[in-house]
C-alpha positions, -999 to 999 in steps of 0.1 A, spaced: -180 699 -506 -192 664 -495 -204 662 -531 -174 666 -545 -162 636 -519 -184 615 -527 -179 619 -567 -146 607 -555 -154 578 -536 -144 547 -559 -171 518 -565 -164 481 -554 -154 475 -586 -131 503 -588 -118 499 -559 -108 463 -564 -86 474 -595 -71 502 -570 -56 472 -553 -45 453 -582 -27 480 -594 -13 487 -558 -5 447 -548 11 441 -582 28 474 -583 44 459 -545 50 425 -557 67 429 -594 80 464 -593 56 474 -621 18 480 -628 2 449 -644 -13 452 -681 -45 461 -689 -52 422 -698 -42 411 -664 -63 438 -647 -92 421 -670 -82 387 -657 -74 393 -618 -113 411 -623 -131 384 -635 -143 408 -666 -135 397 -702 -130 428 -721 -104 453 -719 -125 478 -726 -143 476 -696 -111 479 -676 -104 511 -695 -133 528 -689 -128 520 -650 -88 537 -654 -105 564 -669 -126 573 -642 -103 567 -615 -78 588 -633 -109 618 -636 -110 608 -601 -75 614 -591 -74 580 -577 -49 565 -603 -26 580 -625 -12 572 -658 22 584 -683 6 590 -714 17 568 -746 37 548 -719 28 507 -712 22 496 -680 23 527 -667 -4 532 -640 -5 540 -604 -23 545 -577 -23 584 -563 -18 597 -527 -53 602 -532 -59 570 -543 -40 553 -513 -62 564 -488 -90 539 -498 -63 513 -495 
Protein backbone atom coordinates (compact mmCIF):
# COMPACT_ATOMS: atom_id res chain seq x y z
CA UNK A 1 0.00 0.00 0.00
CA UNK A 2 2.56 2.74 0.82
CA UNK A 3 3.99 1.72 -2.54
CA UNK A 4 1.23 2.54 -4.29
CA UNK A 5 1.33 6.10 -2.29
CA UNK A 6 4.41 6.84 -3.03
CA UNK A 7 4.07 6.05 -6.95
CA UNK A 8 1.57 8.81 -6.34
CA UNK A 9 3.46 11.33 -4.69
CA UNK A 10 4.14 14.05 -7.44
CA UNK A 11 7.96 15.32 -8.06
CA UNK A 12 8.98 19.04 -7.49
CA UNK A 13 8.60 19.54 -10.78
CA UNK A 14 5.28 18.05 -10.96
CA UNK A 15 4.13 19.41 -8.36
CA UNK A 16 4.89 22.95 -9.38
CA UNK A 17 2.71 22.42 -12.67
CA UNK A 18 -0.15 21.08 -10.07
CA UNK A 19 -0.23 24.65 -8.96
CA UNK A 20 -0.05 26.35 -12.17
CA UNK A 21 -2.83 24.56 -13.38
CA UNK A 22 -4.64 25.23 -9.96
CA UNK A 23 -3.53 29.23 -9.50
CA UNK A 24 -4.47 29.95 -13.14
CA UNK A 25 -7.49 27.78 -13.12
CA UNK A 26 -8.53 30.38 -9.83
CA UNK A 27 -7.33 33.43 -11.39
CA UNK A 28 -8.82 33.24 -15.26
CA UNK A 29 -11.57 30.75 -14.97
CA UNK A 30 -9.63 28.38 -17.29
CA UNK A 31 -6.55 26.02 -17.35
CA UNK A 32 -3.53 27.80 -18.98
CA UNK A 33 -2.12 26.28 -22.45
CA UNK A 34 0.39 23.82 -22.67
CA UNK A 35 2.84 26.90 -23.87
CA UNK A 36 2.20 28.87 -20.78
CA UNK A 37 2.69 25.82 -18.56
CA UNK A 38 6.25 25.63 -20.54
CA UNK A 39 6.86 29.29 -19.84
CA UNK A 40 5.54 29.71 -16.04
CA UNK A 41 8.14 26.33 -15.79
CA UNK A 42 11.11 27.72 -16.94
CA UNK A 43 11.34 24.59 -19.64
CA UNK A 44 11.41 25.32 -23.33
CA UNK A 45 9.68 22.48 -24.97
CA UNK A 46 6.18 21.51 -24.80
CA UNK A 47 6.88 18.18 -24.98
CA UNK A 48 8.45 18.07 -21.78
CA UNK A 49 5.26 19.59 -20.20
CA UNK A 50 3.36 16.75 -21.78
CA UNK A 51 5.12 14.06 -20.65
CA UNK A 52 4.70 15.65 -16.95
CA UNK A 53 0.38 15.86 -17.75
CA UNK A 54 0.78 12.51 -18.69
CA UNK A 55 2.01 11.16 -15.61
CA UNK A 56 0.04 13.22 -13.35
CA UNK A 57 -2.98 12.13 -15.22
CA UNK A 58 -1.57 8.12 -14.79
CA UNK A 59 -1.32 9.48 -11.36
CA UNK A 60 -4.78 10.66 -10.87
CA UNK A 61 -3.40 14.02 -9.92
CA UNK A 62 -4.72 15.92 -12.97
CA UNK A 63 -7.28 15.32 -15.31
CA UNK A 64 -7.91 16.10 -18.82
CA UNK A 65 -11.27 16.11 -21.59
CA UNK A 66 -9.87 14.37 -24.34
CA UNK A 67 -9.61 16.25 -27.89
CA UNK A 68 -10.62 19.38 -25.80
CA UNK A 69 -8.04 22.64 -25.46
CA UNK A 70 -7.23 23.97 -22.34
CA UNK A 71 -8.85 21.47 -20.72
CA UNK A 72 -6.92 20.26 -17.58
CA UNK A 73 -7.41 20.10 -13.96
CA UNK A 74 -6.29 19.30 -10.98
CA UNK A 75 -8.20 16.12 -9.20
CA UNK A 76 -9.48 15.74 -5.59
CA UNK A 77 -6.57 13.76 -5.48
CA UNK A 78 -4.50 16.06 -6.86
CA UNK A 79 -5.65 18.93 -4.32
CA UNK A 80 -4.36 17.35 -1.43
CA UNK A 81 -0.72 18.17 -2.38
CA UNK A 82 -1.87 21.74 -2.70
Amino acid sequence: MSEQVETQTPSERQLALLRMVNTHVVANGYPPSRREIAMGLGVASIHTVQGLVDILIVKGLLSKKARISRSLFVTEAGRSFL
